[in-house]
C-alpha positions in Angstrom: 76.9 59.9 102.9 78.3 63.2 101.4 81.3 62.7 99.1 84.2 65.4 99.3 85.8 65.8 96.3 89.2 66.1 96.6 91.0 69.8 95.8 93.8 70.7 94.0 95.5 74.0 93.7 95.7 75.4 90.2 99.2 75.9 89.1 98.6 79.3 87.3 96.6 81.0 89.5 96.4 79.6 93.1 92.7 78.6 92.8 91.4 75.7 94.7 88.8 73.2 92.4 88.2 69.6 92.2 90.7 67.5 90.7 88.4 65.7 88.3 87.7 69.4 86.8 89.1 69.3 83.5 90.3 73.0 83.7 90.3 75.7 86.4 86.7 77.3 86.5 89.2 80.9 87.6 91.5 81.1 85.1 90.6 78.3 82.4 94.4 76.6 82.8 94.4 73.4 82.1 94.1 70.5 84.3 95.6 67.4 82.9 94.3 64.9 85.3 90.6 66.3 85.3 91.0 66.5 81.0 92.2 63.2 81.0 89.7 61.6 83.5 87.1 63.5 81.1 88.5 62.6 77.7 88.4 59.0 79.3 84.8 59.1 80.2 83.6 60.1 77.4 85.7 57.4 74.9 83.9 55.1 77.1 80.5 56.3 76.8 81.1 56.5 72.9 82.6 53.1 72.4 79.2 51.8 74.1 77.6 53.3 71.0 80.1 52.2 68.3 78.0 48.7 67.7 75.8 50.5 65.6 78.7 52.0 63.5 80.3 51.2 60.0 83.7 48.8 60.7 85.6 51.5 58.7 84.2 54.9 60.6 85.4 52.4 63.7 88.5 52.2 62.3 89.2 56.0 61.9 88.1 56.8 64.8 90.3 54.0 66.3 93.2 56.1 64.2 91.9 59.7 65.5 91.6 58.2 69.1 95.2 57.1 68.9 96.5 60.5 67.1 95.0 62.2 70.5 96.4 60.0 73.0 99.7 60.8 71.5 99.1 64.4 71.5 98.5 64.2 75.4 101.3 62.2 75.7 103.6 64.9 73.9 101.1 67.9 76.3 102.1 65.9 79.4 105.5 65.4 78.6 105.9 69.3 78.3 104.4 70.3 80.8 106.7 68.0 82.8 109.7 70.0 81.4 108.3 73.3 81.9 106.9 72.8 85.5 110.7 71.1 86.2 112.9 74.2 84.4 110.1 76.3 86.3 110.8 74.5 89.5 114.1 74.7 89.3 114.3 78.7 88.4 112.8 79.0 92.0 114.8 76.6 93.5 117.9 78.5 92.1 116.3 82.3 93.0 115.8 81.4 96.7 118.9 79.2 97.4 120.6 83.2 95.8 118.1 85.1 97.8 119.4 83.1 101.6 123.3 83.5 100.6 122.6 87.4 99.8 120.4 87.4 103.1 123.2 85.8 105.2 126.2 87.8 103.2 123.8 91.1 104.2 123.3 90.4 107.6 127.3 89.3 108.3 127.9 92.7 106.5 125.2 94.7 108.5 127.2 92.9 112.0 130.5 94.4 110.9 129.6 97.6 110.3 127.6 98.3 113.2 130.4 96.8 115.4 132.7 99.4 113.7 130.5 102.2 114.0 127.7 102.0 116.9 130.4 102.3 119.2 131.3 106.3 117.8 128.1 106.6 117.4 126.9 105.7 121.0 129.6 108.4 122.6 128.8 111.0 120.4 124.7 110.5 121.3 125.9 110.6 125.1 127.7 113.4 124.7 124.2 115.3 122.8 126.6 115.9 119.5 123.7 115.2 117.2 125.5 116.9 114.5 128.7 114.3 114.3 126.1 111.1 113.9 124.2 112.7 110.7 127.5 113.9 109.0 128.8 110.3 110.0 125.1 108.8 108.4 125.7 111.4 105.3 129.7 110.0 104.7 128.5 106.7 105.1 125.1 106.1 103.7 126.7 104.1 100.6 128.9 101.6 103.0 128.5 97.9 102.3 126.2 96.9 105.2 125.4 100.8 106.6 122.6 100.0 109.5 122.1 103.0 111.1 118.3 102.2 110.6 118.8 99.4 113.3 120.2 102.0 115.9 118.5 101.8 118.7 118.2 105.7 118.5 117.6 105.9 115.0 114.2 107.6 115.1 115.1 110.6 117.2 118.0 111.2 115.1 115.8 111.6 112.9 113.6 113.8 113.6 116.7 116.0 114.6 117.7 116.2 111.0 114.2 117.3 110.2 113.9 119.5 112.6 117.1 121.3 111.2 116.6 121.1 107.5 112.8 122.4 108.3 114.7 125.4 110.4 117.5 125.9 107.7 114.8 126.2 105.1 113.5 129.4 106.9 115.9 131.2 106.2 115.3 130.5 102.3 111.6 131.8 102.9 112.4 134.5 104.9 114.6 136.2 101.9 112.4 136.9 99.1 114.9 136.7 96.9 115.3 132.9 97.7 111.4 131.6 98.9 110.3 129.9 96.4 107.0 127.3 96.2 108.9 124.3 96.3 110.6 125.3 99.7 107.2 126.3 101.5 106.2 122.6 100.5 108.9 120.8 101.9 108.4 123.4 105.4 105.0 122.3 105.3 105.1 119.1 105.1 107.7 118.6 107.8 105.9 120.7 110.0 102.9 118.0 109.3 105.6 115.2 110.5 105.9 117.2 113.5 103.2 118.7 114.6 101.0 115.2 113.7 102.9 111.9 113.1 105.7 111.7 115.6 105.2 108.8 118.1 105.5 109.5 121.4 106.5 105.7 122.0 109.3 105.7 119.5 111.6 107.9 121.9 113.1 107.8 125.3 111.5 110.3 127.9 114.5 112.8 127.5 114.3 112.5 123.5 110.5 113.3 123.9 111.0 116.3 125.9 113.3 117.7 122.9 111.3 116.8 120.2 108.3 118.9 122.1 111.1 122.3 121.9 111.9 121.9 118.7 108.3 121.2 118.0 107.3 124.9 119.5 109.8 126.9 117.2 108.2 124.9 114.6 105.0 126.2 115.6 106.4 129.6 116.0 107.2 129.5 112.1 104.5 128.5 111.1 101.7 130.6 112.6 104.3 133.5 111.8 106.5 133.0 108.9 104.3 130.5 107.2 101.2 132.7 108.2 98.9 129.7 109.1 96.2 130.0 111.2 95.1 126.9 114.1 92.1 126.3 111.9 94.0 125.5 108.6 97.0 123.4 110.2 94.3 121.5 111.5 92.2 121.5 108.0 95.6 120.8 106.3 96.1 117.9 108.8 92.9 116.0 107.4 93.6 116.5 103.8 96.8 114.8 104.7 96.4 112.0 107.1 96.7 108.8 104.8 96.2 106.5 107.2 98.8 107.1 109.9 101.3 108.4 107.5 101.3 111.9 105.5 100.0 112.2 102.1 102.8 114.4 100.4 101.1 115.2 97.5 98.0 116.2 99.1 100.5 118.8 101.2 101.8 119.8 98.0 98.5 120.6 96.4 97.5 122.8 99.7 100.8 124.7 99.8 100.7 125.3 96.1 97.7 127.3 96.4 98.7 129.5 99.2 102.4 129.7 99.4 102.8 133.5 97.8 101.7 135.0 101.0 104.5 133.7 103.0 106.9 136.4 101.5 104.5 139.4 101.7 
C-alpha cells in the first residue's frame, strides 16, 4: 500500500512539501520538525557506530550533541516569538482593516442618503450640469459615493463628452492647440467611439451617448483630420484588453498632431 506523506505549507513562501523535509525544496526556509526528525535520525544511526570509538571522542561528542540540542532549543524558542509577534501584527492589521471597512461603509450610507436624493431630481429633470458641479464640490467629502449611483456611468460619459467638446475649441485656435490637448481629444474619442458599453446605460442614456458620439465623430474626421482607416488602425494599437492603452494613444497622436491646426 502507497504511503502519503503528510504536507505542510511552508511558512515563508506558501509551498506545499512533506513535513519530514528538513527545509522547503522552493525557498530553502527552514523546517524545524523535518530538521529535527533528520538531525534525530542521523544521531541514531551514528550512535550505532560509536562502539568502535575512543571513550573520550564519545565524550565530546556527547558535549557537541548537547551544545546543539540547546541551540535548537534557543532556534525553536525564537521562532515561537517571532511567528507569535508576527501573528499578532496580522491579527491587529485586520481587526483595523473591518472597523475602517464598517466606519467607511456607515460614512458611504450617510452621504448618499444626503445627497442621492438632489441628485436623483436633478437626473430627472436632464440637468446633467448640477450633478458634476455637485461631484466636483464634493469629491473630498468623508464617504463621497457617487461611484455607487446607479447612474454613475452615464454621467460619466457626459463629462467626457463635454471636456472632449470644450477642448475643441483649444485646437481650433492655433494660438492655443497644442500636442498635449490633441492627446487627451484622442483618447476620449477612443473611449467613445470604442469602449462604451452598451449594457452599462438605460435605453434613453444609450440613445444620447450615440448623439454625442456623432459630433464626436464630426471632429474628428474634420478638426482632428483623421481618416476611417487610421481611427480604426489607432483603435488596435490601443485596445489593451477591453480597456484603452493611453500611452499607446499618446505615442500615435504625438506623431501626427501638427496637422490638426493647418
Amino acid at each position: 500500500m502507497e504511503i502519503r506523506m503528510k504536507k505542510i505549507r511552508c511558512q515563508n513562501c506558501g509551498a506545499e512539501f512533506d513535513q519530514n523535509s528538513a527545509k522547503c525544496p522552493h525557498c530553502g526556509a527552514i523546517n524545524e520538525w523535518g530538521a529535527e526528525k533528520e538531525y534525530i535520525q542521523n544521531l541514531k544511526e551514528i550512535k550505532e557506530d560509536l562502539a568502535d570509538i575512543p571513550e573520550q571522542i564519545k565524550e565530546n561528542y556527547k558535549k557537541e550533541t548537547l551544545t546543539v540540542w540547546k541551540k535548537i532549543g534557543i532556534v525553536t524558542g525564537v521562532s515561537a516569538v517571532i511567528i507569535g509577534v508576527v501573528f499578532g501584527i496580522i491579527l491587529t492589521v485586520y481587526r483595523g482593516t473591518e472597523e475602517n471597512y464598517e466606519v467607511d461603509r456607515k460614512a458611504k450610507m450617510l452621504w448618499a442618503k444626503e445627497y442621492y436624493p438632489k441628485i436623483d431630481e436633478w437626473y430627472e429633470q436632464g440637468n446633467y450640469d448640477a450633478i458634476i458641479e455637485l461631484m466636483h464640490t464634493h469629491y473630498d467629502d468623508e464617504g463621497y459615493a457617487v461611484w455607487d449611483w446607479e447612474h454613475y456611468y452615464f454621467i460619466s460619459a457626459y463629462e467626457n463628452y463635454l471636456e472632449f467638446m470644450d477642448s475643441v475649441d483649444y485646437m481650433t485656435n492655433k494660438e492655443t492647440a497644442n500636442k498635449k490637448t490633441s492627446q487627451y481629444m484622442v483618447g476620449a474619442a477612443m473611449h467613445f467611439l470604442f469602449f462604451l458599453k452598451e449594457t452599462n446605460y438605460t435605453t434613453e442614456e444609450w440613445e444620447l451617448i450615440q448623439d454625442w458620439r456623432g459630433e464626436i465623430e464630426e471632429v474628428l474626421y474634420h478638426e482632428m483630420k483623421f481618416t476611417k482607416e487610421e481611427v480604426q488602425e489607432l483603435y488596435e494599437k490601443v485596445n489593451n484588453g477591453g480597456y484603452i492603452d493611453y500611452d499607446e494613444c499618446d505615442k500615435y497622436t504625438g506623431k501626427i498632431w501638427e496637422r490638426f491646426i493647418k
